[in-house]
C-alpha positions as CSV (number, residue, x, y, z in Angstrom):
1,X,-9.0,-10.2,1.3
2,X,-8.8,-8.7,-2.0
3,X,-6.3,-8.9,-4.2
4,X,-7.4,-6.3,-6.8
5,X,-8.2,-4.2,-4.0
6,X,-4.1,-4.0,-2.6
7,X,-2.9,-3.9,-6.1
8,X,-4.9,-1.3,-7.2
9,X,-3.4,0.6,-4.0
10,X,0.2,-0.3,-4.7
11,X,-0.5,0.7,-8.4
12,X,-1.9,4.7,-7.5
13,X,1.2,4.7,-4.8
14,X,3.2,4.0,-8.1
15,X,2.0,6.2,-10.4
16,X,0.1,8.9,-8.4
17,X,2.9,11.3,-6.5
18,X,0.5,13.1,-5.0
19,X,-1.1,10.3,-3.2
20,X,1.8,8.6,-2.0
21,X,3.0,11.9,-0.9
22,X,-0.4,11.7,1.2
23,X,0.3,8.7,2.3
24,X,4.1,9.3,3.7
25,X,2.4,12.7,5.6
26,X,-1.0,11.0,7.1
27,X,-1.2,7.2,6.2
28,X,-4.4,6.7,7.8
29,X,-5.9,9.4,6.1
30,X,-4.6,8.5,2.8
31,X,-6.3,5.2,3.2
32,X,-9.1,5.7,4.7
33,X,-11.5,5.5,1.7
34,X,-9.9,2.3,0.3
35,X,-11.4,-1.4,0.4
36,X,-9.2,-2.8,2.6
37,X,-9.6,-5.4,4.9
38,X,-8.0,-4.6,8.6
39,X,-5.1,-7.5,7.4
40,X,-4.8,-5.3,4.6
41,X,-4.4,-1.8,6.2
42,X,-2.6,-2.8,8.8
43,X,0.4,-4.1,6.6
44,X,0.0,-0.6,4.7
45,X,0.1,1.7,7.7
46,X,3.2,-0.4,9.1
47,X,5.0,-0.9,5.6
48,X,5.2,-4.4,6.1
49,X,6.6,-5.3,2.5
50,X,6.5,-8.7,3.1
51,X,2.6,-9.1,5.0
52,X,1.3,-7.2,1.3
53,X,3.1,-9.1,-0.4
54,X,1.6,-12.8,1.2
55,X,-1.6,-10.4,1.2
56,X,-2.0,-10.9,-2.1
57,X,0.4,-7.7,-3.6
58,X,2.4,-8.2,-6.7
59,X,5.9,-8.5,-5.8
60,X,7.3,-6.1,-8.9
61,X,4.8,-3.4,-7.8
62,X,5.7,-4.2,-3.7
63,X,9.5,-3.7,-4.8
64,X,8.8,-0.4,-7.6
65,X,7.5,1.9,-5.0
66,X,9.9,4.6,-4.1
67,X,10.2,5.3,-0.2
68,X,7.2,2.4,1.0
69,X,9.6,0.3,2.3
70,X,10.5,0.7,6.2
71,X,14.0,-0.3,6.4
């Protein structure tokens, strides 16, 4: 697992509209080019909050992005 790896992904859903915009249309496709492990994908592509959070992802970025959550 790697921490920079899941941050760096929480930061560009942040910051990069675009991307996360991506991501809400085609998840899979949005990651597919990132380092993930299949832990680490798997809590993106179900918006487990909590899973990439004990995954290693910081908990102000986890709770900052708009509309990642699943509720």
């Amino acid at each position: 697992m790697s921490r920079y790896a899941v941050n760096s992904l929480l930061y560009r859903l942040k910051k990069d509209r675009e991307f996360r915009a991506r991501f809400s249309t085609d998840p899979r496709a949005a990651l597919a080019d990132a380092d993930l492990t299949e832990a680490e994908r798997a809590a993106f592509l179900a918006r487990d909050m909590r899973r990439i959070n004990e995954l290693g992802g910081y908990l102000h970025l986890v709770l900052s992005i708009p509309g990642l959550a699943v509720h």
